[in-house]
C-alpha positions as CSV (number, residue, x, y, z in Angstrom):
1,X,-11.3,3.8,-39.8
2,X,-7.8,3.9,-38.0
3,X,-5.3,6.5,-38.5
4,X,-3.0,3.8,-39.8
5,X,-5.5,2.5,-42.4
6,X,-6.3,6.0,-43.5
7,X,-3.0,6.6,-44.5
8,X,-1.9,3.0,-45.3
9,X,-0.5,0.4,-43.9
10,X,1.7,2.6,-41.2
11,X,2.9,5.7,-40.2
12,X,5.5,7.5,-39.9
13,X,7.4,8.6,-36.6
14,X,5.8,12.1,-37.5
15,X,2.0,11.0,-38.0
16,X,2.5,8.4,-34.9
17,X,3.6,11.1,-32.8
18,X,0.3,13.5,-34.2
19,X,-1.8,10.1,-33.7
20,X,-0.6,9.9,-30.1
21,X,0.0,13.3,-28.9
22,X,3.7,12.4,-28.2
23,X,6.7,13.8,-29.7
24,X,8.9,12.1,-32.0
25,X,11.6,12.4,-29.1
26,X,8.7,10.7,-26.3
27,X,8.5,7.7,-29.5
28,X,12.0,7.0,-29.7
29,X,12.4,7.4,-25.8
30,X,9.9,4.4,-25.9
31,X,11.6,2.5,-28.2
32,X,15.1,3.1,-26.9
33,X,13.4,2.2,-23.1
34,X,12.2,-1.5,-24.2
35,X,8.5,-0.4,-23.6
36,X,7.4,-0.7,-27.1
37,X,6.2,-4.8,-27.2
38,X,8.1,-5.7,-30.9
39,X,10.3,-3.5,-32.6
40,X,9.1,-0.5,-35.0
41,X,9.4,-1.9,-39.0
42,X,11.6,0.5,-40.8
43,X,11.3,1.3,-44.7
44,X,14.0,0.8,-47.1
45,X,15.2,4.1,-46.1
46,X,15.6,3.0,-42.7
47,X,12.8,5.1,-41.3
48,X,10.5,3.9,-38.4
49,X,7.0,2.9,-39.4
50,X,4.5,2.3,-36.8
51,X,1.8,-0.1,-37.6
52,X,-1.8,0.2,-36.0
53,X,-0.8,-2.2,-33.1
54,X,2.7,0.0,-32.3
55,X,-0.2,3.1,-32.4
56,X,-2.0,1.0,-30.1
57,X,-0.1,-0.1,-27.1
58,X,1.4,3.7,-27.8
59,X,-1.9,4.8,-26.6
60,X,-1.9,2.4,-23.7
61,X,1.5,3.4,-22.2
62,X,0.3,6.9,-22.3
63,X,-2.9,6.3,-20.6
64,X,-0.4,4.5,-17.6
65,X,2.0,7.3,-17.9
66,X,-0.7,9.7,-17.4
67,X,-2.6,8.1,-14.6
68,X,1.2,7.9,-12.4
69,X,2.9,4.8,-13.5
70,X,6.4,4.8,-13.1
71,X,8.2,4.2,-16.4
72,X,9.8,1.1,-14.3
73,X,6.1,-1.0,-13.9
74,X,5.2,0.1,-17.4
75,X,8.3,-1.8,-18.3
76,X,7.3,-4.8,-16.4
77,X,4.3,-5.0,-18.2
78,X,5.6,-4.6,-21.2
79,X,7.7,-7.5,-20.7
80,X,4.9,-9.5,-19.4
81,X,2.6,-8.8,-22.3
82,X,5.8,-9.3,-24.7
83,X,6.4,-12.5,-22.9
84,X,3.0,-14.0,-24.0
85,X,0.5,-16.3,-22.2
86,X,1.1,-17.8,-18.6
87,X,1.3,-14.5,-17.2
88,X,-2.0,-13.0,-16.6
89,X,-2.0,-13.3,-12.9
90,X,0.9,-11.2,-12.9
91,X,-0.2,-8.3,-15.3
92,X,-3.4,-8.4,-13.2
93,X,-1.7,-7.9,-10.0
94,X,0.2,-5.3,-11.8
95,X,-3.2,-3.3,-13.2
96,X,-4.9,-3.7,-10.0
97,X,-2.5,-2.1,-7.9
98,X,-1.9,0.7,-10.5
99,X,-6.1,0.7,-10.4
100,X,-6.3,1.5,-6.7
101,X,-3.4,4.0,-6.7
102,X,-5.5,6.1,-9.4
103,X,-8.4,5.9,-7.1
104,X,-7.0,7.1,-4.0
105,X,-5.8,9.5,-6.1
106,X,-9.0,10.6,-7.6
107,X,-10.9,10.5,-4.2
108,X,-7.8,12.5,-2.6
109,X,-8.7,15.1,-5.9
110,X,-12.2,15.0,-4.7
111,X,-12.0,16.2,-1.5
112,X,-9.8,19.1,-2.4
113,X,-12.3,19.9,-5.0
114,X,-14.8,20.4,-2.3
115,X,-12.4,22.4,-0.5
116,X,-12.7,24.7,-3.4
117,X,-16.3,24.6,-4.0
118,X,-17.2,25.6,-0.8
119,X,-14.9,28.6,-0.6
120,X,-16.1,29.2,-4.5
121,X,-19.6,29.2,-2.5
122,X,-18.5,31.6,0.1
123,X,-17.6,33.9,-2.1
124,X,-20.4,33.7,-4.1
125,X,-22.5,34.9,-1.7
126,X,-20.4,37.5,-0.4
127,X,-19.7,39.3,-3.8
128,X,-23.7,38.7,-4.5
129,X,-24.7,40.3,-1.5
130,X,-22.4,43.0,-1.8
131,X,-23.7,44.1,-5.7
């Protein structure tokens, strides 16, 4: 069961942000931004209320965010995806060069890792020798 059908039919700016791990300021920041795909519903009261989808495509601009994207490609495809069909070529592009920036990253990681696991090694066997 979703977060959203757990509680209803949405959430809250409050829950979304505990759904997401984001603030309430990183939500509106969003929204304000144009990289939420349709606008947030609001209750009578005028309050935002996120629906599983908003929750959703939350969790997939915070995956980009996280893995590098600049806030100006996670724009583009926002628009892209918000523009419908026709456009797939376009996102792809857009993915796959994100993709292969995260893996040069993540083999650039790697080596530095074994940097530190050899030195980790080295002093493993120093400190056991010494004891």
């Amino acid at each position: 069961m979703s977060v959203a059908e757990s509680v209803g039919t949405s959430l809250s700016i409050a829950e979304a942000a505990d759904a997401t791990g984001l603030t309430t300021h990183t939500l509106r920041y969003y929204e304000r931004d144009g990289l939420l795909l349709d606008a947030v519903d609001r209750a009578p009261s005028g309050h935002r209320r996120y629906s599983e989808d908003d929750v959703g495509w939350i969790r997939m601009i915070t995956r980009l965010r996280s893995t590098g994207m600049p806030i100006r490609e996670v724009r583009e495809y926002a628009d892209l995806v918000r523009a419908g069909d026709g456009n797939e070529a376009e996102r792809l592009q857009l993915l796959v060069a994100h993709r292969d920036r995260v893996r040069l990253q993540l083999a650039e990681v790697a080596t530095h890792l074994e940097a530190i696991e050899f030195k980790i090694g080295l002093y493993e066997r120093t400190t056991c020798t010494i004891a």
